[in-house]
C-alpha positions in Angstrom: 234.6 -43.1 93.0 237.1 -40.4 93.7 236.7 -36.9 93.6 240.0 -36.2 91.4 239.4 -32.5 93.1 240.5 -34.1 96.6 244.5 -35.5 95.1 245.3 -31.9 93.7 247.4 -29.7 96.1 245.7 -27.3 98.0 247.9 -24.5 96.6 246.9 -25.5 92.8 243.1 -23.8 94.3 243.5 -20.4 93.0 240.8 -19.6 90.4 238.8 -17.8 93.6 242.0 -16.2 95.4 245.8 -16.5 95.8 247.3 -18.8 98.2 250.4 -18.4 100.4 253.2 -20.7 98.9 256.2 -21.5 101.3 258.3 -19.9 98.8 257.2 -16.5 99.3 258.8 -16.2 102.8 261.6 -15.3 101.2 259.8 -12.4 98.5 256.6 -11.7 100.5 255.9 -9.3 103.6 253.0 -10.4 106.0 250.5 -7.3 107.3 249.7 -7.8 110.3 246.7 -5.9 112.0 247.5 -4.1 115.1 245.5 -6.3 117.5 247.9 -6.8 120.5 250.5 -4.0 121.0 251.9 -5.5 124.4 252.3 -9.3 122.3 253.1 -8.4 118.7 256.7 -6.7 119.6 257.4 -10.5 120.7 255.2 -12.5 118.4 256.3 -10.6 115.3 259.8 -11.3 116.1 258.7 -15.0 116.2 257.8 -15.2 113.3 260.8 -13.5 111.7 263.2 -15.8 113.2 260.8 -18.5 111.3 261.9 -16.4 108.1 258.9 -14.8 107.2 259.1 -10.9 107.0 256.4 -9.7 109.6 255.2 -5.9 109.4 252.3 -4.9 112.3 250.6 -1.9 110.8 250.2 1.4 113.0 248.0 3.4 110.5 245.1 3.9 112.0 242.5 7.3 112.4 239.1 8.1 111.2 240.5 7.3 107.3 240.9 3.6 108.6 237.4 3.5 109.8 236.1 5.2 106.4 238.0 2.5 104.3 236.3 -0.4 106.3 232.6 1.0 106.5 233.4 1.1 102.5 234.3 -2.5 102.3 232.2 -4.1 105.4 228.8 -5.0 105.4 226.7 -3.4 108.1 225.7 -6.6 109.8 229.5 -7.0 110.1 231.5 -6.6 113.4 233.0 -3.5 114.4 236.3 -5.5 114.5 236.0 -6.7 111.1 235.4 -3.7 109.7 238.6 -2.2 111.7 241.1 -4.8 110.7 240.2 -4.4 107.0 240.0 -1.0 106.8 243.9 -1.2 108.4 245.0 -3.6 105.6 243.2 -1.5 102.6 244.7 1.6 104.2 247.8 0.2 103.9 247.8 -1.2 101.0 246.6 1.8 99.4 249.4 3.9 101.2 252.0 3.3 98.3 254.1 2.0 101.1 254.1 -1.8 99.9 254.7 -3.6 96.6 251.3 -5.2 96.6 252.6 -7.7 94.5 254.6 -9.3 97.6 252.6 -8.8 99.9 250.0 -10.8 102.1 247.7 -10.2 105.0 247.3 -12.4 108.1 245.0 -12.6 110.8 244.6 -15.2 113.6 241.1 -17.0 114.9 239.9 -19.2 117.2 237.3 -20.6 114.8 234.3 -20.6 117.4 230.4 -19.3 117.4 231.8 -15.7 115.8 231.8 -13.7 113.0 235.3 -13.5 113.2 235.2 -17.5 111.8 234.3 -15.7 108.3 236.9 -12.8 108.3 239.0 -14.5 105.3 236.4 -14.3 103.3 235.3 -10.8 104.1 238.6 -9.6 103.1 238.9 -11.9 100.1 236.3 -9.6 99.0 237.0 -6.4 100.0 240.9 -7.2 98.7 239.3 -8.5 95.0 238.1 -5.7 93.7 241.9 -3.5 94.1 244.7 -6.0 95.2 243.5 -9.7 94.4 247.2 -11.2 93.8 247.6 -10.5 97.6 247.1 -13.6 99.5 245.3 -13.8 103.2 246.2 -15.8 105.4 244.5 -17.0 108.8 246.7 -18.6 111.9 244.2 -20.8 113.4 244.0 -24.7 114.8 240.7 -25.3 114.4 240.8 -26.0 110.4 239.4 -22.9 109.4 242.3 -22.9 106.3 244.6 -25.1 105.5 247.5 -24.8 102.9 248.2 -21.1 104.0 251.4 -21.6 103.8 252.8 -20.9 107.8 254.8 -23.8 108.9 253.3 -24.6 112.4 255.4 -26.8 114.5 255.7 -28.0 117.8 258.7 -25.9 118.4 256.8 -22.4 116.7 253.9 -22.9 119.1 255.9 -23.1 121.9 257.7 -19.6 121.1 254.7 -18.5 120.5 253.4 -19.4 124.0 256.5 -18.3 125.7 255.9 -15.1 123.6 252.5 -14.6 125.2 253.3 -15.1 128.6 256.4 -12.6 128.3 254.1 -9.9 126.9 251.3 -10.2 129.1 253.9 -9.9 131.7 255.2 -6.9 130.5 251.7 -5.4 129.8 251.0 -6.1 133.9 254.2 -4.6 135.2 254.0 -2.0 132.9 250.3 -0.7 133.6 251.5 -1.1 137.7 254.2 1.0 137.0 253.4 3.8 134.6 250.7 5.8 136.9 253.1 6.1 139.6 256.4 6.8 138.2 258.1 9.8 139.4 260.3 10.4 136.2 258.2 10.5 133.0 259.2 8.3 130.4 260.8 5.6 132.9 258.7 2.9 132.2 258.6 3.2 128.3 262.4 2.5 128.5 261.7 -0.3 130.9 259.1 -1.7 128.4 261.6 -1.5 125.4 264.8 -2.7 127.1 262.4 -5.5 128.6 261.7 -6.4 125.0 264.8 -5.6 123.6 266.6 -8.6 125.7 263.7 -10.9 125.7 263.5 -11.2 122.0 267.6 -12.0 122.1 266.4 -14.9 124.0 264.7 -16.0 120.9 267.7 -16.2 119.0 268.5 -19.8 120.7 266.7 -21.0 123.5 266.6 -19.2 125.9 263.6 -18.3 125.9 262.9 -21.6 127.7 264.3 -20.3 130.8 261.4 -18.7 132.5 262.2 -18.2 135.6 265.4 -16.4 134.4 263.2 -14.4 131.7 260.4 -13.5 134.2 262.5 -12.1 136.9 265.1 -10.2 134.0 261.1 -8.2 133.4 260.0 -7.7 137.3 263.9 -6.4 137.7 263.9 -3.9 135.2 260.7 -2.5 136.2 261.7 -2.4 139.5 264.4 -0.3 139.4 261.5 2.4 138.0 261.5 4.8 140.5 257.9 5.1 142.2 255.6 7.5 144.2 253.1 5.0 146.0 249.8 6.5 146.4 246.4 5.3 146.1 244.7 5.7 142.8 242.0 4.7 141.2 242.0 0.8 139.3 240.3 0.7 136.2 239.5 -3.3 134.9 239.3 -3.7 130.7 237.0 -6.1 129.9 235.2 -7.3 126.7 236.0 -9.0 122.9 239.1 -9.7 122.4 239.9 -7.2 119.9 238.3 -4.1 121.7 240.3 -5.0 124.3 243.1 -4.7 123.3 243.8 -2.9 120.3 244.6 0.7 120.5 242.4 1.3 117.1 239.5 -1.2 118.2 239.1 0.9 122.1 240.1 4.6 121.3 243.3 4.4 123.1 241.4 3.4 126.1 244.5 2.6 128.0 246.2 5.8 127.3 242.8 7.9 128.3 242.7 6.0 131.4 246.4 6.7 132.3 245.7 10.5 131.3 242.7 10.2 133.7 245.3 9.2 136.5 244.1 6.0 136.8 245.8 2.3 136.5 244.5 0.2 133.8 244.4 -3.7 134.6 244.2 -5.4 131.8 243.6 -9.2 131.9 246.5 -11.9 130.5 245.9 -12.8 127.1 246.9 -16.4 128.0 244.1 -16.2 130.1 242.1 -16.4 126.4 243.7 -18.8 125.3 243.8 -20.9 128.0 239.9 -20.5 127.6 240.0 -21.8 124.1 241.5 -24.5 124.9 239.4 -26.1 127.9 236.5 -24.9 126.1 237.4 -28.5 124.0 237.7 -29.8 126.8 234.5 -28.7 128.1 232.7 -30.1 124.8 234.0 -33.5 125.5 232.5 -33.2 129.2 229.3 -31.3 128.6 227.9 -32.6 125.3 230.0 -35.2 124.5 232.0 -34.3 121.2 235.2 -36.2 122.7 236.9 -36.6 119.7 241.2 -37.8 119.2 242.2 -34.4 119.4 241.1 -34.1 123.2 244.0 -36.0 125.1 246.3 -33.3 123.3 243.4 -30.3 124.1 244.0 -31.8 127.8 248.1 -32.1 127.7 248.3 -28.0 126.4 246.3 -27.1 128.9 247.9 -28.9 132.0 251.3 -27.4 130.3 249.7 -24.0 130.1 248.4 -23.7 132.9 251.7 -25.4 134.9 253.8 -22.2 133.4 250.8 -19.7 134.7 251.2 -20.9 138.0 255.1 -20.6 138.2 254.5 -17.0 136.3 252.2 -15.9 139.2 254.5 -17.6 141.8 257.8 -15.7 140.4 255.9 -12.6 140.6 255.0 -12.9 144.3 258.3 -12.5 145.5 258.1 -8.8 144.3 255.9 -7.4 146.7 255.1 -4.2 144.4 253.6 -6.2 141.6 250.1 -7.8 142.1 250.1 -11.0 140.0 247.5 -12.0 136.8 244.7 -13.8 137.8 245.1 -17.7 138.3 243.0 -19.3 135.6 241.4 -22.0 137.6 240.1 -19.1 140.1 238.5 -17.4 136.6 236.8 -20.6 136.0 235.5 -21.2 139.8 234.0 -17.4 139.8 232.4 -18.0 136.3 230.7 -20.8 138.0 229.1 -18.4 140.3 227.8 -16.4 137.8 227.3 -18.3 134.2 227.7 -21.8 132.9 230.9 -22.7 131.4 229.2 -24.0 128.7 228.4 -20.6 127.5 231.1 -19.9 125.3 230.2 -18.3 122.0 232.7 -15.3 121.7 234.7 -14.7 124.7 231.2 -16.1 126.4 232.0 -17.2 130.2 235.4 -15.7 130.3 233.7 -12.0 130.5 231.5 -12.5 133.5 234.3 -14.3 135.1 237.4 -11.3 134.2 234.6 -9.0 136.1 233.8 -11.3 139.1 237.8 -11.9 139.5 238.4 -8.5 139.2 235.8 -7.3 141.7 237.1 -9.9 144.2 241.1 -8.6 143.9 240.4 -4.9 144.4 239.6 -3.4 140.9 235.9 -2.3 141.7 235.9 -0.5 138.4 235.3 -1.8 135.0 235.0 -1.1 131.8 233.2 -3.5 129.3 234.3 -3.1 126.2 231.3 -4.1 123.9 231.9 -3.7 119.3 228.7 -3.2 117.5 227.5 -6.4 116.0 229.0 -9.1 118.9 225.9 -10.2 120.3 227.6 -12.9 121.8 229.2 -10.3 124.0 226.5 -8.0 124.5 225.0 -11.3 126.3 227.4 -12.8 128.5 229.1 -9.3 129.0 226.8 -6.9 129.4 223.9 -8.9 130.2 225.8 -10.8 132.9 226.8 -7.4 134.7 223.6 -7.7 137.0 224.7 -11.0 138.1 228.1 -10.2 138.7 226.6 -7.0 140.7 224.9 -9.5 143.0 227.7 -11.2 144.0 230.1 -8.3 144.3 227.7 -5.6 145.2 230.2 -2.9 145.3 231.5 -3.1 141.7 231.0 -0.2 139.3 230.6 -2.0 135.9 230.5 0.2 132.8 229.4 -1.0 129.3 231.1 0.6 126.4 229.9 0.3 122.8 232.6 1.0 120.2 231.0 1.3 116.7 231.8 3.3 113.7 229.3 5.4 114.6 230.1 6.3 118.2 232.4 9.5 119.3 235.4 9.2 121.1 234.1 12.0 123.5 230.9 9.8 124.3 232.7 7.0 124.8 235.4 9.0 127.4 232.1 10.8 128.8 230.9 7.8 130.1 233.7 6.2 131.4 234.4 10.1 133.2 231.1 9.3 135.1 232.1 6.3 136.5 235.8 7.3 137.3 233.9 10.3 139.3 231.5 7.9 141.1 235.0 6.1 141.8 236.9 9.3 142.9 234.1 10.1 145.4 233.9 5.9 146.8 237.8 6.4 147.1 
C-alpha cells in the first residue's frame, strides 16, 4: 500500500520548518556565509543573474563567535559554530526583514559533521526566526525541494566561476608581496572581477582562454620588485582554509609577515569530490547509474585545469596551480585514496605537492572537532616529512577557545625557522 505522505509535494512539509518556494526569488534575500572571499564575488553574481537576490555576510568578530558557542553544541565543529553564529548575527543586526529572508549553505554530503549543518541551524534559527527558511546547495541528496533551480547550464557558470576565482586568488597572492605601489593589486583584483562577471551577462564566460589571459594581463601590468621571500602553503578543512572568519585572517597576517601565501585551487576540492565517486565504484564497489556522469564531470573538469595551467605558463611570472592528477600520484605516496572522510587524502597530498614545487612551508589549518582532519592532516605530516625531508609543516588549531596571538605565535616560529633556512 502507498504511503499517501510520499504523493504530497515536498514544499507542503512545513510543520517542522519552512521551505524555499521558487516564488520567493523574487521577495526573498539568500545569506550567504562568508566561506570563499576569492569565489563568492563570482559565484554570488551567478546566482543573481539566476534571479535570486544573493547577500555574502562580512560581520564577523568575537560577537560572531559568542552568538555560535550560544547556539552550537560543544561536540560541534568549529566551522559550524562560525557560520551560524554569522547568520544569527545577522539576522539579529536589524539589517534584514527576517520575514524575506533565507540562509544557504553548500555541502558535499560525505563522512562530516558538516552533512548535519541544516539541521543545526534549523535549531538554532527556531527558537528567534523560524519563518526563515535554510537552504543547502548540495548533489548528494542531502535536501531536496530547497527551492534552487540547478541546471546543466547553472553548474557550468558555477564551474567557470570557480576556476576564474581560483585564478584570481593565485595571481593575486603572487602579486601582492611584491608590488612596488600599494594598493595595485586590489585594483587589479576588482577590475579582474569587475569584467569577468560582464562575461556572465551572455556567454562569454565560455571563452576561457580569452577570460584567463584578460586576468594574467591585468595583473601583469602590476608593477613588481622581484625578490626572494619567504612561501607560506595553507592547508587544512575546507572552511579554515579559506574563510577570513574560520583562519584569523591568516592570509592577511602572512602578507603582513612579508610572506606569499599559496593557497591551493578550490577546484582542486571539487575535483576531489568528484573522483572520490569514482573511487567508490573502483575500491568497494558502490558503482551505481550516477558514475558514467561522476566520470564525464571529471574528464570535463579536469580537461579545463589543464588548459588553465597551460594558459598560465606562457606568463613566466606566474607559477601555475597544481595539476590534479599530480595531487593524486603524490597522495599515493603517502595515504590511500580511499581515505576520504573530510578533505581526507587531498590534505596529505596539497602538502607533498607543495613541498615538491618550492613552498617548504606550511600551515595546517586544523578546527576543533574535525577529527577526520586531525588524522589525515596532521597525523599524515610525519609521512609527508619522510618523503620531503626538508618541509616545515605547522599544525594550527582554530577553536573558539584559541587566541589569535597563539595562533600567529606559532606560525612566527616557523616563519623564523624559514627566515634562517632562506
Amino acid at each position: 500500500m502507498n504511503n499517501p505522505a510520499e504523493s504530497r509535494p515536498v514544499s507542503d512539509f512545513r510543520d517542522d520548518y519552512p521551505v524555499f518556494l521558487p516564488e520567493m526569488k523574487k521577495t526573498h534575500t539568500i545569506l550567504v556565509p562568508d566561506m570563499l572571499p576569492w569565489h563568492f564575488d563570482l559565484l554570488a553574481y551567478i546566482m543573481e543573474r539566476e534571479g535570486y537576490h544573493v547577500e555574502v555576510l562580512k560581520n564577523e568578530g568575537r560577537s560572531v563567535i559568542d552568538e555560535g558557542l550560544k547556539h552550537v553544541h560543544n561536540d560541534a565543529c568549529f566551522p559550524a559554530l562560525c557560520v551560524i553564529g554569522q547568520f544569527l548575527d545577522a539576522l539579529k543586526s536589524g539589517k534584514y526583514d527576517v520575514d524575506h529572508v533565507a540562509v544557504l549553505i553548500t555541502q558535499t554530503g560525505g563522512g562530516c559533521r558538516a552533512s548535519n549543518y541544516l539541521p543545526l541551524i534549523r535549531k538554532a534559527l527556531r527558537a528567534q526566526f523560524p519563518q526563515v527558511p535554510v537552504m543547502s546547495l548540495n548533489f548528494s541528496g542531502l535536501e531536496r525541494g530547497n527551492g534552487l533551480g540547478i541546471t546543466l547550464g547553472f553548474l557550468l557558470r558555477l564551474a567557470y566561476g570557480i576556476f576564474y576565482g581560483d585564478l584570481i586568488m593565485s595571481v593575486y597572492n603572487q602579486t601582492k608581496p611584491y608590488e612596488t605601489e600599494e594598493g595595485a593589486s586590489a585594483r587589479a583584483r576588482k577590475e579582474c572581477v569587475g569584467k569577468i562577471r560582464r562575461t556572465f551577462d551572455g556567454k562569454g564566460y565560455r571563452k576561457f582562454a580569452r577570460n584567463v589571459k584578460i586576468i594574467l594581463d591585468e595583473f601583469s601590468k602590476v608593477p613588481v620588485k622581484r625578490e626572494k621571500k619567504i612561501k607560506v602553503g595553507i592547508v587544512g578543512e575546507i572552511y579554515v582554509k579559506y574563510s577570513p572568519l574560520g583562519n584569523s585572517h591568516l592570509e592577511e597576517f602572512l602578507l603582513s609577515e612579508n610572506c606569499e601565501p599559496v593557497v591551493p585551487a578550490l577546484m582542486d576540492f571539487i575535483l576531489y569530490c568528484v573522483v572520490n565517486n569514482l573511487n567508490d565504484a573502483r575500491l568497494y564497489g558502490k558503482k551505481g547509474k550516477e558514475t558514467p556522469l561522476f566520470r564525464l564531470a571529471y574528464r570535463w573538469l579536469y580537461a579545463k585545469q589543464k588548459k588553465l595551467i597551460r594558459l598560465t605558463k606562457k606568463y613566466s611570472r606566474y607559477e601555475p596551480m597544481h595539476d590534479f592528477e599530480l595531487l593524486r600520484r603524490c597522495a599515493d605516496d603517502v595515504i590511500n585514496q580511499g581515505v576520504k572522510m573530510g578533505e581526507g587524502w587531498l590534505i596529505p597530498a596539497e602538502m607533498a605537492a607543495l613541498a615538491e614545487s618550492g613552498t617548504k612551508n606550511i600551515v595546517c589549518a586544523q578546527p576543533f572537532g574535525c577529527l577526520p582532519n586531525h588524522i589525515a592532516g596532521k597525523g599524515a605530516a610525519r609521512a609527508v616529512k619522510k618523503r620531503c625531508p626538508d618541509v616545515n609543516i605547522v599544525p594550527v588549531d582554530y577553536d573558539p577557545s584559541a587566541t589569535k596571538v597563539n595562533q600567529e605565535n606559532r606560525i612566527k616560529l616557523m616563519l623564523s625557522t624559514a627566515r634562517e633556512n632562506l
